[in-house]
C-alpha positions in Angstrom: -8.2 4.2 -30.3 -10.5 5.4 -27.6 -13.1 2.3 -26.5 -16.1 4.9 -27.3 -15.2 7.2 -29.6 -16.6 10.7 -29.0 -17.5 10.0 -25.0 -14.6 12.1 -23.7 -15.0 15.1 -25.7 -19.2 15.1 -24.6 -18.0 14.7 -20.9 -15.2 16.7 -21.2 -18.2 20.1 -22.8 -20.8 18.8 -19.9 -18.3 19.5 -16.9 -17.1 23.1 -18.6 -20.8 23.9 -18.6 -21.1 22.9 -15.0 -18.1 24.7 -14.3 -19.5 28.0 -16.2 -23.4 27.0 -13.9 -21.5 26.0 -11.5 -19.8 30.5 -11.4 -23.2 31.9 -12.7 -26.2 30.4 -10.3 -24.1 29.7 -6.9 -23.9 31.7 -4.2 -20.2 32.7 -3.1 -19.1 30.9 -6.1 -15.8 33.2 -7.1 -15.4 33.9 -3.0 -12.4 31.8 -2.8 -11.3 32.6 -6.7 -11.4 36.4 -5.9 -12.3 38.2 -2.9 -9.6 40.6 -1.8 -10.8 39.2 1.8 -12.0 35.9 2.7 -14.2 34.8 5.4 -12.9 32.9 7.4 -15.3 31.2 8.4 -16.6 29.9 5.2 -13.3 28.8 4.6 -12.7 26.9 7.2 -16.0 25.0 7.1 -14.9 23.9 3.4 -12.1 22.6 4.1 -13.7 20.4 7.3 -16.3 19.0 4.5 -13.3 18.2 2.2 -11.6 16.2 5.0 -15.0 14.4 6.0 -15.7 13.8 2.5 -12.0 12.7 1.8 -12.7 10.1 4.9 -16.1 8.8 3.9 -14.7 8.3 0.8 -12.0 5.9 1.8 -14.7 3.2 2.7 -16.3 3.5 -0.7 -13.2 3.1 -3.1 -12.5 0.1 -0.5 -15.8 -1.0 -1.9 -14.3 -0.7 -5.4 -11.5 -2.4 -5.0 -13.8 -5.4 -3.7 -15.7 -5.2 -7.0 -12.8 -4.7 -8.9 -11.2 -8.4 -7.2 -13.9 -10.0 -8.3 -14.4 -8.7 -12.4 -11.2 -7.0 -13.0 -8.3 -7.4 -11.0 -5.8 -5.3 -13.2 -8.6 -2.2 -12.5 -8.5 -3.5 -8.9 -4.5 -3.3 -8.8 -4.6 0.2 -10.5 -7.6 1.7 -8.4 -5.9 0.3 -5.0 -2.9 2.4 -6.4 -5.1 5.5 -6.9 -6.4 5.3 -3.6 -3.2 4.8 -1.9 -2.1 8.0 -3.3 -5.4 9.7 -1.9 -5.8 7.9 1.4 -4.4 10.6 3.5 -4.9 14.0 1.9 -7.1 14.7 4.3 -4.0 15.5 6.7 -3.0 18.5 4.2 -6.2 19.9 4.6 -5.8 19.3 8.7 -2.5 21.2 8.1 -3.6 23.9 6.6 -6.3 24.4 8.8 -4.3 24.3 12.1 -2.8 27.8 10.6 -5.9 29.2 10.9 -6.7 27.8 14.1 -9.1 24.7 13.7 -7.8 21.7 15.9 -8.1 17.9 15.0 -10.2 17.5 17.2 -12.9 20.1 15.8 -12.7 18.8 12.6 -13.7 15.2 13.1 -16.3 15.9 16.1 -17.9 17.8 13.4 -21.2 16.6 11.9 -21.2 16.5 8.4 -23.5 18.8 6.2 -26.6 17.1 4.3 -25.1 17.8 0.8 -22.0 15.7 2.4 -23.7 12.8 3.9 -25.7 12.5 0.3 -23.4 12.9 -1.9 -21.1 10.4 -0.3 -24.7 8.5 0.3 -25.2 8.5 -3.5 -21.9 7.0 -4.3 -21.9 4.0 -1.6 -25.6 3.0 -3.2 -23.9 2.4 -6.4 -21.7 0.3 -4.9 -24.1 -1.4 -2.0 -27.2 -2.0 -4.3 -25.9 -1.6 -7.6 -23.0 -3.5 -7.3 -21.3 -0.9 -9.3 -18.4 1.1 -9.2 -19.6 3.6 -12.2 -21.0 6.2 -9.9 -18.1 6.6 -8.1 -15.5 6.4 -10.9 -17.8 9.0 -12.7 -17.6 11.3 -9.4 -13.7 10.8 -8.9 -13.3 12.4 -12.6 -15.7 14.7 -11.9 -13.7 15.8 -9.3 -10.3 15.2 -10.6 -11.4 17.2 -13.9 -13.1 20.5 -12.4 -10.3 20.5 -9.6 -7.0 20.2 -11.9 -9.3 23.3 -13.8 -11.0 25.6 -11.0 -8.2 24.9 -7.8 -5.2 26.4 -9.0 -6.8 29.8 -9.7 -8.7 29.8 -6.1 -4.9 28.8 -4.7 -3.4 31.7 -6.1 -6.1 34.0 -4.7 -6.3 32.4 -1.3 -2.1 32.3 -1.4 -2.8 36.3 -1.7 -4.5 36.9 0.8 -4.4 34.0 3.9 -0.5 33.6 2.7 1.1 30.8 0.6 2.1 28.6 4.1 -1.5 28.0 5.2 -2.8 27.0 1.7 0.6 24.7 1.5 -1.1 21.4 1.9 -4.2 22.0 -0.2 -1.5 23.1 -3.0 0.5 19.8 -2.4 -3.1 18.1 -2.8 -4.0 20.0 -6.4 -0.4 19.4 -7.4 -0.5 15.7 -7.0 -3.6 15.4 -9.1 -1.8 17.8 -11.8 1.7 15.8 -12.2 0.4 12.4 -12.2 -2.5 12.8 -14.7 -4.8 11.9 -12.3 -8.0 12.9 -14.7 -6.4 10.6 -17.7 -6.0 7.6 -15.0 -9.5 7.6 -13.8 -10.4 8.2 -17.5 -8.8 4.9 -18.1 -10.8 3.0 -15.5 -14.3 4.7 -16.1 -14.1 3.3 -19.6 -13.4 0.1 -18.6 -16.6 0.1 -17.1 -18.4 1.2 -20.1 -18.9 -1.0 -23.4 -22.8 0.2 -24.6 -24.4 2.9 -25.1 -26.5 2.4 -22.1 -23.7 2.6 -19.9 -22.7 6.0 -21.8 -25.9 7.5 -21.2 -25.6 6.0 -17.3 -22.4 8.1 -16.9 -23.6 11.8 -18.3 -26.7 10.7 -15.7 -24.5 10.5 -12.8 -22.3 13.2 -13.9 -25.6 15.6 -13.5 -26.8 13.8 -10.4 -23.5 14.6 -8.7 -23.1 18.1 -9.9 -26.9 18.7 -8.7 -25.4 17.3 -5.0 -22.3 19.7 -5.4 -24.7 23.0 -6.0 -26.2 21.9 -2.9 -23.2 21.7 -1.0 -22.1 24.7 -1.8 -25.7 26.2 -1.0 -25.5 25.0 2.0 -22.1 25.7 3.2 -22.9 29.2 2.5 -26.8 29.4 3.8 -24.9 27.5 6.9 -21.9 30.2 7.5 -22.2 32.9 5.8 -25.9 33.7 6.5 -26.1 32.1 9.7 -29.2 29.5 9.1 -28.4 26.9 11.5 -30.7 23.5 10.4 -33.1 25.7 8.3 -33.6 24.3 4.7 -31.6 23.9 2.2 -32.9 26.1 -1.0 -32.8 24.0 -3.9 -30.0 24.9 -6.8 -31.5 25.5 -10.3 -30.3 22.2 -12.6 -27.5 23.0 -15.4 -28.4 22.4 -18.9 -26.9 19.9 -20.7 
C-alpha cells in the first residue's frame, strides 16, 4: 500500500499537463520531435547543457548521500546506487556530440546558460539551506518521468534525420532509465521523504518551480541559438496550470 495514497496519480496528471504546456507555449518545442531538418546548432548547444547539468548535478546528489548517512542510510545506500549508475552519462552525450563535430574541450570551456546555473542553483539550496534532499528527489522524477515519456519519440526523429550512430549514446542514456524503472526507484525514495501533508503540498510546489526553470531553459537555448540574442534577456515563460 502506497505511503500517501492518491500522491502518485496527482503527480503523475501534473507532469502530463506540463508535458502538454510544456508542446503548446515553448518555442521550438516539437523541433527535435519533428522537424524533417534540425539545426544544428540548437542541437548541439542542448546537448552541452545536458552534460553541464549532468556535471553540476553530481555534487548535489553527493549532497544527498551526506543527508541520507545521517537520517536514512538504506535511502543513502540506494541513492549512492542511482547515482553511480548516472555519474557518467555525460560521456554519451560527449560521444554523440564528437559525430557532429563538438570537441571535449568546447563542451566544458563552455559557460553555462542562466536557466542551467539556476536550476541546478535551485536544487543545491534545498540541500545547502534546507537541509533537504526533497527538491532534488522531486526534480530527478521530474526528469526521469517526462524523459522515459517525451525522449524516445525525439530519438526516433533525430535517428531520421542526423542518423541512428550519432544519437547512439543519448539512446543508451534513455534506455537505461527505461529498463531499470528508474521513475519507480526515485518514486520509492521521494516518498520516503514525505509523511504529511505539508510535505505533499512541498513536492507539487517544487515540481512547478522546476518546470517554470525548464521553460526557461528552453527559452533561452532557443532566444540564445536560434535567434541569435547573445546576453539579451531572457523572456519570461507563461506558468502551466495546475
Amino acid at each position: 500500500m502506497p505511503s500517501r495514497p492518491g500522491l502518485r496519480e496527482r503527480v503523475d496528471a501534473l507532469l502530463d499537463s506540463f508535458i502538454k504546456d510544456f508542446y503548446e507555449t515553448v518555442p521550438y518545442a516539437r523541433h527535435q520531435k519533428s522537424a524533417e531538418k534540425i539545426d544544428l546548432e540548437y542541437y548541439k548547444r542542448h546537448n552541452i547543457e545536458t552534460i553541464l547539468r549532468l556535471r553540476r548535478k553530481r555534487t548535489i546528489d553527493a549532497l544527498a548521500i551526506k543527508y541520507f548517512t545521517k537520517k536514512d542510510p538504506v535511502q543513502a545506500k540506494a541513492w549512492a546506487h542511482y547515482t553511480d549508475d548516472e555519474m557518467l552519462h555525460d560521456r554519451l552525450f560527449a560521444a554523440d556530440l564528437a559525430k557532429v563535430g563538438v570537441s571535449k574541450e568546447e563542451i566544458y570551456s563552455t559557460e553555462p546558460l542562466l536557466s542551467t546555473k539556476l536550476l541546478t542553483g535551485y536544487l543545491q539550496y534545498g540541500m545547502e539551506f534546507e537541509d533537504s534532499p526533497l527538491a532534488l528527489i522531486a526534480s530527478v522524477y521530474f526528469v526521469e518521468y517526462t524523459t522515459t515519456r517525451t525522449q524516445p519519440e525525439w530519438l526516433d526523429n533525430l535517428e531520421k534525420v542526423l542518423g541512428a550512430d550519432e544519437v547512439k549514446g543519448q539512446r543508451a542514456h534513455v534506455n537505461t532509465d527505461l529498463d531499470d524503472d528508474h521513475d519507480d526507484f526515485v518514486w520509492r525514495v521521494l516518498t520516503s521523504l514525505v509523511t504529511t501533508d505539508e510535505e505533499e503540498r512541498a513536492v507539487e510546489r517544487h515540481l512547478h518551480h522546476i518546470y517554470w526553470l525548464w521553460k526557461l531553459y528552453f527559452v533561452e537555448l532557443h532566444q540564445r541559438t536560434v535567434l541569435g540574442k547573445e546576453g539579451e534577456q531572457i523572456a519570461l515563460p507563461t506558468t502551466a496550470e495546475a
